[in-house]
C-alpha positions as CSV (number, residue, x, y, z in Angstrom):
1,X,48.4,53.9,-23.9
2,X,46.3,52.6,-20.9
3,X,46.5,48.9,-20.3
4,X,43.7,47.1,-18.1
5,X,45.4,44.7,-16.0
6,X,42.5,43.5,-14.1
7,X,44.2,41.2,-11.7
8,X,42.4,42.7,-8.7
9,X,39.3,41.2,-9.7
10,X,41.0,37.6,-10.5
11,X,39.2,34.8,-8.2
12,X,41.0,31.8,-7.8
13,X,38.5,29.4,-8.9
14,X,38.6,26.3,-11.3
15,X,35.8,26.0,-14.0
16,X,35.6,22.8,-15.2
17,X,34.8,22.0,-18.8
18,X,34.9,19.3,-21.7
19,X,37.2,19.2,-24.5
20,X,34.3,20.9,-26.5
21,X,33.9,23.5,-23.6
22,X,35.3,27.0,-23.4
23,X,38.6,25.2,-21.9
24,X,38.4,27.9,-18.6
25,X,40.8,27.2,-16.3
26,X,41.7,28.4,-12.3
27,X,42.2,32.0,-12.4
28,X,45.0,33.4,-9.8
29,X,45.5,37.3,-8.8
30,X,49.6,38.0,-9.5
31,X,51.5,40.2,-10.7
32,X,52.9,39.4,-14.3
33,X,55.6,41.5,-15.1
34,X,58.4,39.6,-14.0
35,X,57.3,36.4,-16.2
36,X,56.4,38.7,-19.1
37,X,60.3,40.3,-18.6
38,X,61.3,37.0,-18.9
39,X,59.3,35.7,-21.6
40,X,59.6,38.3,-23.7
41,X,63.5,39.0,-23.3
42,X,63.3,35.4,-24.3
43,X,62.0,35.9,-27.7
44,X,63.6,39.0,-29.0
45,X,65.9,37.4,-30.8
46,X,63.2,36.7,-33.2
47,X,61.7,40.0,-33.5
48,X,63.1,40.9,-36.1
49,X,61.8,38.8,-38.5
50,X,60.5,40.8,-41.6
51,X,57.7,38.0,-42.0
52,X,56.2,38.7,-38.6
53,X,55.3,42.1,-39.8
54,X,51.7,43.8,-40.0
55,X,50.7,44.8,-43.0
56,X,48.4,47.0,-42.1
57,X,50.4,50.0,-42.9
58,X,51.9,52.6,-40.8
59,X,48.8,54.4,-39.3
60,X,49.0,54.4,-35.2
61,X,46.0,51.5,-34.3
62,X,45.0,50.2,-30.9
63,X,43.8,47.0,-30.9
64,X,41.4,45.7,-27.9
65,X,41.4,42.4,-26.8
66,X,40.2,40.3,-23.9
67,X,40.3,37.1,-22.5
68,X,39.9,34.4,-19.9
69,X,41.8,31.6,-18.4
70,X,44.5,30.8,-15.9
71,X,47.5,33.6,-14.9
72,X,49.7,31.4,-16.9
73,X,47.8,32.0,-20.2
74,X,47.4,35.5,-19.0
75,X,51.3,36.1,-18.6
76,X,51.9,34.3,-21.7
77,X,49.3,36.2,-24.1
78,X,51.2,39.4,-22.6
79,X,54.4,38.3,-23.6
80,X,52.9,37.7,-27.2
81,X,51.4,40.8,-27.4
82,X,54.4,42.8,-26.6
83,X,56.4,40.3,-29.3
84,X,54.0,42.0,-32.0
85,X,53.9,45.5,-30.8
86,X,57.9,45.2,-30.7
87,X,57.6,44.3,-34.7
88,X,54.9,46.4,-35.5
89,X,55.4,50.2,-33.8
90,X,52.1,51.4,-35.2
91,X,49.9,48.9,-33.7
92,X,49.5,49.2,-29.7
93,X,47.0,47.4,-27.9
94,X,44.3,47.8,-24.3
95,X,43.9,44.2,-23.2
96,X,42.0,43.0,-20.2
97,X,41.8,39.5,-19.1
98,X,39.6,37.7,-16.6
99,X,38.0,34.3,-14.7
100,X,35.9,33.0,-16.9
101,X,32.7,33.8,-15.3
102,X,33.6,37.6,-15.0
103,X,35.0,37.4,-18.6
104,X,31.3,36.9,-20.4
105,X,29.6,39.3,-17.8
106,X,31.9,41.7,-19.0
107,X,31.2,40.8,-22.6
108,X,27.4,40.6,-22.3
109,X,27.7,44.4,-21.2
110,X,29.4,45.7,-24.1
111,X,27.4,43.5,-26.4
112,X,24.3,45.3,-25.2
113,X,26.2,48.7,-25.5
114,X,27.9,47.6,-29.3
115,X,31.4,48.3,-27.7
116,X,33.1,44.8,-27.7
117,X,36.5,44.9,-28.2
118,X,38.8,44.3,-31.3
119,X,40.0,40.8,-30.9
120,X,37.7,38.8,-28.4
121,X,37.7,35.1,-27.3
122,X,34.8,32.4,-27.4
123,X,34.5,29.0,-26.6
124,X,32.0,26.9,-27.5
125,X,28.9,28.9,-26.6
126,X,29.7,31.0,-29.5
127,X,26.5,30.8,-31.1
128,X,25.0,32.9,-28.5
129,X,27.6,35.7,-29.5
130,X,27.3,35.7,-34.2
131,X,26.0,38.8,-34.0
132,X,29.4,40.2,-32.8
133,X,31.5,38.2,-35.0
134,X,33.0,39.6,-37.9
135,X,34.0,36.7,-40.3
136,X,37.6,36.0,-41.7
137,X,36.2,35.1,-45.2
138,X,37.2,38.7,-47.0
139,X,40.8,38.7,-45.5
140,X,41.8,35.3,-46.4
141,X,40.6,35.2,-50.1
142,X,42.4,38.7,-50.4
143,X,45.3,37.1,-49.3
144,X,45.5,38.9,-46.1
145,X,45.5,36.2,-44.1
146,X,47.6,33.0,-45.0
147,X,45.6,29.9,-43.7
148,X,47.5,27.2,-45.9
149,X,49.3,25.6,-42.7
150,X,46.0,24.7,-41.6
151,X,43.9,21.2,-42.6
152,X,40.2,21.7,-44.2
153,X,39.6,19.6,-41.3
154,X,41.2,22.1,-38.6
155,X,39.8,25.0,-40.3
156,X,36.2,23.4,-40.1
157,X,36.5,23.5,-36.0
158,X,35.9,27.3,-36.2
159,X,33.1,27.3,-39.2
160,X,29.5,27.7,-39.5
161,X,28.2,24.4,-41.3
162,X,27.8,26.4,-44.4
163,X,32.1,27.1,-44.0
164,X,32.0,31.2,-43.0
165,X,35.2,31.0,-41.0
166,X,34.3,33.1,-37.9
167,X,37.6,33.0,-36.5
168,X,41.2,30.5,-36.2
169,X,41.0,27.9,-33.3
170,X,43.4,28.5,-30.7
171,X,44.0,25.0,-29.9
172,X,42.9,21.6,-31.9
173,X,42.3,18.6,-29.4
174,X,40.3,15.2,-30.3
175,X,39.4,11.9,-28.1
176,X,42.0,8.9,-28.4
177,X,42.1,6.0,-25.7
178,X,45.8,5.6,-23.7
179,X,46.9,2.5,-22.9
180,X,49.6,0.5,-21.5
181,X,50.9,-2.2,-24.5
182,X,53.1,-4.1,-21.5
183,X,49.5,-4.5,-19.9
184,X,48.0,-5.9,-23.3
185,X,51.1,-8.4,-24.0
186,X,51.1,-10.1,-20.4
187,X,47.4,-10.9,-20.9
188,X,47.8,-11.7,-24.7
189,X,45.7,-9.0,-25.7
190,X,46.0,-8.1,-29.4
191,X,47.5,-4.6,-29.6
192,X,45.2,-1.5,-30.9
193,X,45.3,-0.6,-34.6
194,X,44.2,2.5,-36.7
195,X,41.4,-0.1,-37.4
196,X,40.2,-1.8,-34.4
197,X,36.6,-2.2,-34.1
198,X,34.4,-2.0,-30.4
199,X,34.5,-5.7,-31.2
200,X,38.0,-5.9,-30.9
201,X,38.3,-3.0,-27.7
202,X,36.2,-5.3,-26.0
203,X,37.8,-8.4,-26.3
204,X,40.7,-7.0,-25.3
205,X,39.3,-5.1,-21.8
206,X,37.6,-8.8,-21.0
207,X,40.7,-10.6,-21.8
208,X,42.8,-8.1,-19.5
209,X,40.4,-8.6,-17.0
210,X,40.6,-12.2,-16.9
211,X,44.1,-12.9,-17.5
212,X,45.1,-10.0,-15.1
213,X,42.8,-9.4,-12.2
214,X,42.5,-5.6,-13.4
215,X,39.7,-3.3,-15.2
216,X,40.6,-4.1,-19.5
217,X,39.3,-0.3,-19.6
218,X,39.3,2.5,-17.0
219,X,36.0,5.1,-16.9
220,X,35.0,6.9,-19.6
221,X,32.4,9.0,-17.0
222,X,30.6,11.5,-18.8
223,X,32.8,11.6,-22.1
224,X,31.0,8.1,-22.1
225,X,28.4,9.9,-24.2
226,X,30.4,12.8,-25.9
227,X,33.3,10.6,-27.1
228,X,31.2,7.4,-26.9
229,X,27.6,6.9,-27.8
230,X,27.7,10.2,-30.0
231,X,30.6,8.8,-31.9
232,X,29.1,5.4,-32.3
233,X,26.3,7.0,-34.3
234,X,28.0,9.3,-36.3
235,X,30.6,5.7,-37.1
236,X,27.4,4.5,-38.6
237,X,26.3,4.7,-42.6
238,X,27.8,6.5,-45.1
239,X,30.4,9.8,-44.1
240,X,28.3,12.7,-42.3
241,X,25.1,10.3,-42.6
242,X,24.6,10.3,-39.2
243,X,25.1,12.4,-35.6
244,X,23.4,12.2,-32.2
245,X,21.4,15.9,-32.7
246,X,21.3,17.5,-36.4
247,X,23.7,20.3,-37.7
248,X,20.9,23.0,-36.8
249,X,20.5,22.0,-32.9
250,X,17.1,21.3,-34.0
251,X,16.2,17.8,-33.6
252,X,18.1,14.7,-33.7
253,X,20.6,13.1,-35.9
254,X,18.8,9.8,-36.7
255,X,15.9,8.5,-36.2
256,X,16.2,4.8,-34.6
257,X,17.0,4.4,-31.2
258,X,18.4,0.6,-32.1
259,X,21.6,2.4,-33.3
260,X,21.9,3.0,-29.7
261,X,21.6,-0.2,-28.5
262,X,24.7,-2.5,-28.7
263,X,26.8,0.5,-27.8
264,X,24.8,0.4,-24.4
265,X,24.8,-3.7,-24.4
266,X,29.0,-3.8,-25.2
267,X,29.4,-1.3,-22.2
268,X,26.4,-2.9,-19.5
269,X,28.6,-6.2,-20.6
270,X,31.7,-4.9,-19.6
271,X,30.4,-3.7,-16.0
272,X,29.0,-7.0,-15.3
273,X,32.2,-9.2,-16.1
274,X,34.4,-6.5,-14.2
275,X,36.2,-5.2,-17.1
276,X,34.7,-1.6,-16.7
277,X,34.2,0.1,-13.6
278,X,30.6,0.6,-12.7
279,X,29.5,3.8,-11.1
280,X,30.8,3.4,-7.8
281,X,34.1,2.7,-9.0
282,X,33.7,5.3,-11.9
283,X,33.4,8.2,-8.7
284,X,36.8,7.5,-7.6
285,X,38.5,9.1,-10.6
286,X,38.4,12.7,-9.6
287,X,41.5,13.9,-12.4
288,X,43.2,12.4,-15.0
289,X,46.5,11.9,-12.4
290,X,44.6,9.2,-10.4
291,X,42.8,7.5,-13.4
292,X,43.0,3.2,-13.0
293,X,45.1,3.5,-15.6
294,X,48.0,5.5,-13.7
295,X,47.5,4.0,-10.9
296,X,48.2,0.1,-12.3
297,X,44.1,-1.1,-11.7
298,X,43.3,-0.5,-15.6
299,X,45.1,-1.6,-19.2
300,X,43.7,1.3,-21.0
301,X,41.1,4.5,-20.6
302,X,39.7,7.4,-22.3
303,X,41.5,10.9,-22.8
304,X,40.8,14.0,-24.2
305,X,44.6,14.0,-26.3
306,X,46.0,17.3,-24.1
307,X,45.5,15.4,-21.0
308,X,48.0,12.2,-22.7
309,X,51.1,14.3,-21.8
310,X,50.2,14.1,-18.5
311,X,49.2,10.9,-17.8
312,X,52.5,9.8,-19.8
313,X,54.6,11.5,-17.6
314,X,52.8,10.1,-14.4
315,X,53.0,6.9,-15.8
316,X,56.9,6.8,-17.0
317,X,57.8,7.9,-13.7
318,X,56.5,4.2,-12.2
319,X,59.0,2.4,-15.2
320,X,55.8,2.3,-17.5
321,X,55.5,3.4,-21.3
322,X,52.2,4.2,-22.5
323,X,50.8,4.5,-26.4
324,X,47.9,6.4,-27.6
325,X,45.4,4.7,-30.0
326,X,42.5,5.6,-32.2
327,X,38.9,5.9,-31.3
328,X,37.4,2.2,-32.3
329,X,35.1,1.4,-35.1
330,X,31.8,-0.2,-35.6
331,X,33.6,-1.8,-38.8
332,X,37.3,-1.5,-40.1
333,X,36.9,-0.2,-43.2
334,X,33.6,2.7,-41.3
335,X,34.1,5.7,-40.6
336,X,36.6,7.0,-38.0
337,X,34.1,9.4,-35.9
338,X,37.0,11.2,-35.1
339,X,37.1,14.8,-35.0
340,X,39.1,17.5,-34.9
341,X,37.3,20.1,-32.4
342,X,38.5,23.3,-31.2
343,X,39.4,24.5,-27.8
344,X,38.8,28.2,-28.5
345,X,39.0,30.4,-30.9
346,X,39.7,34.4,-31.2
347,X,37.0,36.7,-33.3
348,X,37.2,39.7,-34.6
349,X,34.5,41.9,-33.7
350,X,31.1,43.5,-35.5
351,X,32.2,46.6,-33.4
352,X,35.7,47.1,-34.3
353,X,36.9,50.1,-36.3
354,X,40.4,48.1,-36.6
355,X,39.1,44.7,-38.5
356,X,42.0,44.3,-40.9
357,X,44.6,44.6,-38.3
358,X,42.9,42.5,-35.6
359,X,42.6,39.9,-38.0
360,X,46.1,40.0,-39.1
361,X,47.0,40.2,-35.6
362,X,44.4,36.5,-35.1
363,X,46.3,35.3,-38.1
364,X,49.7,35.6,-36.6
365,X,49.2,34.6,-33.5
366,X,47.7,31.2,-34.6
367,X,50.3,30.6,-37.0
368,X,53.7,32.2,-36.1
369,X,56.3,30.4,-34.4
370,X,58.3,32.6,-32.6
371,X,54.9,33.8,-30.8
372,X,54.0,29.8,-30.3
373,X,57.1,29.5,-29.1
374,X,55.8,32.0,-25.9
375,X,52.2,30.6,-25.8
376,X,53.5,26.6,-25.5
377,X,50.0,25.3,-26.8
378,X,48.6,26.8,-23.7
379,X,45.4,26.9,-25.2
380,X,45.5,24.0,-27.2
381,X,47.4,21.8,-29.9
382,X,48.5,24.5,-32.8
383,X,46.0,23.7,-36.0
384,X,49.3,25.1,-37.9
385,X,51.2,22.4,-38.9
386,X,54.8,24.4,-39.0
387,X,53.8,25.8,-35.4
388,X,53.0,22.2,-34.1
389,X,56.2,21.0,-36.1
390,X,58.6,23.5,-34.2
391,X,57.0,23.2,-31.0
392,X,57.1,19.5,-31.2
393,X,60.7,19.0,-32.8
394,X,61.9,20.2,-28.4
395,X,58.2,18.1,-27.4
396,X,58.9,15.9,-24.7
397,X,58.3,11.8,-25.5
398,X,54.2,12.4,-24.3
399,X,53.8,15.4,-26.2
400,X,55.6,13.6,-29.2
401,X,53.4,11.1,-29.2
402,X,49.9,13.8,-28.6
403,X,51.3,16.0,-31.7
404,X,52.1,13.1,-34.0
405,X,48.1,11.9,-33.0
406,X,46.6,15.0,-34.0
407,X,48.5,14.8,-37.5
408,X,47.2,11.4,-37.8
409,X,43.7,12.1,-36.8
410,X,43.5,15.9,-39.0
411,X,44.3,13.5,-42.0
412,X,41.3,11.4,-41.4
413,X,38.3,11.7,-43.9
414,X,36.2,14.2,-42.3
415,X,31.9,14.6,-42.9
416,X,31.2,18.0,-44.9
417,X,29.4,19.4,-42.3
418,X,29.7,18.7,-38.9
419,X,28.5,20.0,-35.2
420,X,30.3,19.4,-32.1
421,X,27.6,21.6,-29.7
422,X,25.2,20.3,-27.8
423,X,21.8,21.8,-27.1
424,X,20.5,22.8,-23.7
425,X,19.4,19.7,-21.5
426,X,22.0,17.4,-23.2
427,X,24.0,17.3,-19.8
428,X,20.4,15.8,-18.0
429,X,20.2,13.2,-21.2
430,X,24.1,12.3,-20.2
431,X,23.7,11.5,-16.7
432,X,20.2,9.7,-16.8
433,X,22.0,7.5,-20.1
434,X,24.8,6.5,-17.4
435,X,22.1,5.6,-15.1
436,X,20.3,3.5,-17.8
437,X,23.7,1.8,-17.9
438,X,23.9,0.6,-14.8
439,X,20.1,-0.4,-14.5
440,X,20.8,-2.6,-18.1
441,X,24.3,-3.9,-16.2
442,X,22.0,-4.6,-12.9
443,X,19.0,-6.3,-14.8
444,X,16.4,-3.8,-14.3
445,X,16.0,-2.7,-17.8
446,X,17.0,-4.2,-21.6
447,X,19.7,-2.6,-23.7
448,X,17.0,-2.0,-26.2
449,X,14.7,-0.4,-23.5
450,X,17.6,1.6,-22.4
451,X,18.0,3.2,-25.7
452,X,14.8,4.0,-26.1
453,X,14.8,5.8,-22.9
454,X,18.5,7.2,-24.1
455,X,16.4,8.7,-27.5
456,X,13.1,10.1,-25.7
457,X,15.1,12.0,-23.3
458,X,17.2,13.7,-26.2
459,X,14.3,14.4,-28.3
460,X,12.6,15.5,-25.5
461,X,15.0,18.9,-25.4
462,X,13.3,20.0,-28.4
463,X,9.6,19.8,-27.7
C-alpha cells in the first residue's frame, strides 16, 4: 500500500475564513509519526469493538481520501484512519493532505481528469464541486448508514434545499454573543435570556456604557452582517419567510430595504453613545484573544461558538467567569435566526469504485466515539449527539458551556429550507454596509438611506 504523505509541499500559511467558510487553517511541514504512535497506541484499547466494524464484507478495498487543514488535523485524521484499518483488515487506504490552497488545485486536476478520490473534503464552496458528489441518500434508507444521533437540523447543514444529503458535517458551529454577567450586575444590566430581544441587547450595551465607562458590546466587524443584519431578516415574518439572498443564490430574500433599517439605526446608535466601537476602534481586534471583552474594555461581544472555549479560558485566567447567550430577537416569542451551519463536510465521490465502503467509512468517522475521541472536535462540534456527549462528559468548564449551547440551539425550530452561502460580491456588499454605518453614526446619510444603499448593492450581484 503506498501512502502520500505530502508534507514536503506543506506551506506554513494561515487562511483565514468565516464560520460558514471552509474552516482552513495554518498548514506546517512535520513529520507525524511520532504523534500518530501516540495517538493511536492511545486508542487501541477500543479497537476491538465489534460495532466499529465495516460492513462492507471481506473483499481487500483501498479507499482514497484527501484533505486540508493544519498538521494537527493532519496527525489526528491519520491516527483515525489507522483506528479503522486496525478493525477492518480488508479496507486499506492512500491519503494525501494539503494547505488549503494546494488542496483544491489538486482537486480541480482530478475533477477535469474524473479521478477524485474516494472520500474527499469540501467546505462551503461545494456547490462548485455537485458534479463529483455522490449522495448519502441510498445508504442511509438501506440502513447502511445509521444517522439517528444526528438532529434534522444538523443533518440539514450538509443538504441541498430539496434535502439530498451530500455528505455528514464534520463539525456543527452557530453564532452566540459571550458575555461577562459580573459586568452586567455592577451596571444593573438585566441578564440575557433565551428571549431577549435587540431591544433588550441594546439597553443593556448603553446601560454598561454609562454606568461603567466601558463598550456595553465589543465589535461584531464583518460577522456584523453574517451573524447580524442577515439574521435580523430571516428573525422577521413567519419561519423560513424571509433571508438576506434566496435559497437559489439568485436574487434576494425580501424585497423591502426598511427591514434593513432599524438594524442599521440600533447599531449607528450604539457607535454614537460609545457603547459600540466604531471603526477605528473595531481595527484593534485582530483575534478573538485580544477582543474588548478579554481584555476588561467591553461587557459582551460576538463569537462564532468554537472560539467561546478560548476566550473562556483567557478570561478565567484574569478571576473572570464568562456565559454564552442566544442570538437576540426582533420579538420574544420571533424566530430565533439561529442556525446550525457546518464547518465541513466529507463526500463521497462520482468517481469512486468503493462508494459503499467510503460511505461507511464517512459514517463512522462522524459518529463513533472512540475515533472522536482521536479527532477532539478538531474540525468542529460533533453533530452526533453521543460523540458530543462523551467528548463533553471530560470538556473542560468553556467547552461545557460551547457543547451544552449547540444542544440548545440544534433544538431550536429550524426554516424547511435554508441557505447559509453567499453569492460572489457579497464580501464588497459587507464592507461598503460597515461604511454606511459609520456615515449614518457620523450624520452623513439616514438609516433609511443606508439601507437602501445596503439593498442596491446586494441586488446589484445579480444583474
Amino acid at each position: 500500500m503506498r501512502r502520500k504523505v505530502l508534507s514536503s509541499i506543506l506551506a506554513a500559511i494561515l487562511v483565514a475564513s468565516s464560520l460558514m467558510g471552509c474552516g482552513a487553517s495554518a498548514d506546517t511541514a512535520a513529520d507525524t509519526n511520532a504523534t500518530q504512535s501516540q495517538q493511536t497506541d492511545s486508542t487501541t484499547a477500543a479497537t476491538d469493538n465489534d460495532e466499529m466494524k465495516n460492513t462492507s464484507g471481506d473483499e481487500e478495498v483501498t479507499l482514497r481520501m484527501a484533505w486540508w487543514g493544519s498538521q494537527d488535523r493532519h496527525d489526528k485524521t491519520i491516527a483515525a484512519i489507522e483506528l479503522y484499518e486496525s478493525i477492518n483488515p480488508n479496507i486499506h487506504f492512500e491519503y494525501e493532505y494539503y494547505s488549503f490552497d494546494d488542496y483544491f488545485t489538486k482537486l480541480k486536476t482530478l475533477v477535469a481528469s474524473d479521478e477524485v478520490w474516494d472520500v474527499f473534503q469540501l467546505g462551503g464552496n461545494f456547490p462548485q464541486y455537485m458534479d463529483k458528489i455522490y449522495p448519502l441518500d441510498e445508504y442511509i434508507s438501506s440502513g447502511v448508514i445509521d444517522l439517528s444521533g444526528i438532529s434534522e437540523a444538523n443533518l440539514k447543514t450538509t443538504q441541498t434545499k430539496d434535502g439530498v444529503q451530500l455528505g455528514i458535517t464534520n463539525g456543527i458551529n452557530t453564532y452566540g454573543i459571550a458575555y461577562d454577567p459580573a459586568m452586567f450586575e455592577e451596571a444593573g444590566a438585566k441578564l440575557p435570556t433565551d428571549d431577549w430581544t435587540w431591544d433588550d441587547y441594546k439597553e443593556a450595551a448603553d446601560l454598561i456604557t454609562d454606568k461603567l465607562g466601558i463598550f456595553g458590546s465589543s465589535t461584531f466587524v464583518t460577522s456584523d452582517a453574517i451573524a447580524g443584519l442577515s439574521t435580523y431578516v430571516g428573525q422577521q415574518g413567519e419561519l423560513g419567510q424571509y433571508s438576506f439572498y434566496n435559497l437559489d443564490l439568485t436574487g434576494m430574500g425580501f424585497d423591502d430595504p426598511k427591514m434593513l433599517e432599524p438594524f442599521i439605526q440600533m447599531r449607528a446608535d450604539m457607535i454614537k453613545k460609545g457603547s459600540y466601537p466604531d471603526a477605528g476602534a473595531s481595527a484593534e481586534v485582530t483575534n478573538i484573544e485580544n477582543d474588548f471583552l478579554v481584555t476588561g474594555e467591553a461587557a459582551m461581544t460576538w463569537v462564532a461558538v468554537n472560539q467561546f472555549p478560548t476566550i473562556y479560558d483567557a478570561c478565567k485566567e484574569q478571576g473572570r467567569t464568562l456565559a454564552l447567550a442566544t442570538i437576540p430577537r426582533v420579538k420574544k416569542d420571533g424566530n430565533s435566526g439561529a442556525h446550525i451551519q457546518s464547518s465541513q463536510m466529507f463526500c463521497v465521490s462520482q468517481d469512486s469504485e468503493n462508494k459503499k465502503a467510503a460511505a461507511e467509512f464517512i459514517a463512522w468517522f462522524e459518529t463513533n466515539i472512540a475515533c472522536n475521541n482521536i479527532l477532539q472536535a478538531e474540525r468542529g462540534i460533533p453533530a452526533n449527539e453521543d460523540v458530543r456527549a462523551a467528548l463533553s462528559a471530560n470538556a473542560g468548564e468553556g467547552q461545557q458551556i460551547m457543547y451544552d449551547y449547540v444542544d440548545k440551539v440544534s433544538n431550536f425550530p429550524t426554516p424547511k429550507e435554508i441557505n447559509v452561502l453567499s453569492p460572489d460580491g457579497h464580501d464588497q456588499v459587507v464592507d461598503n454596509y460597515l461604511n454606511y454605518i459609520q456615515q449614518v453614526a457620523s450624520g452623513e446619510i439616514t438609516a433609511a438611506e443606508a439601507a437602501e444603499k445596503t439593498y442596491a448593492d446586494a441586488e446589484a450581484i445579480f444583474k
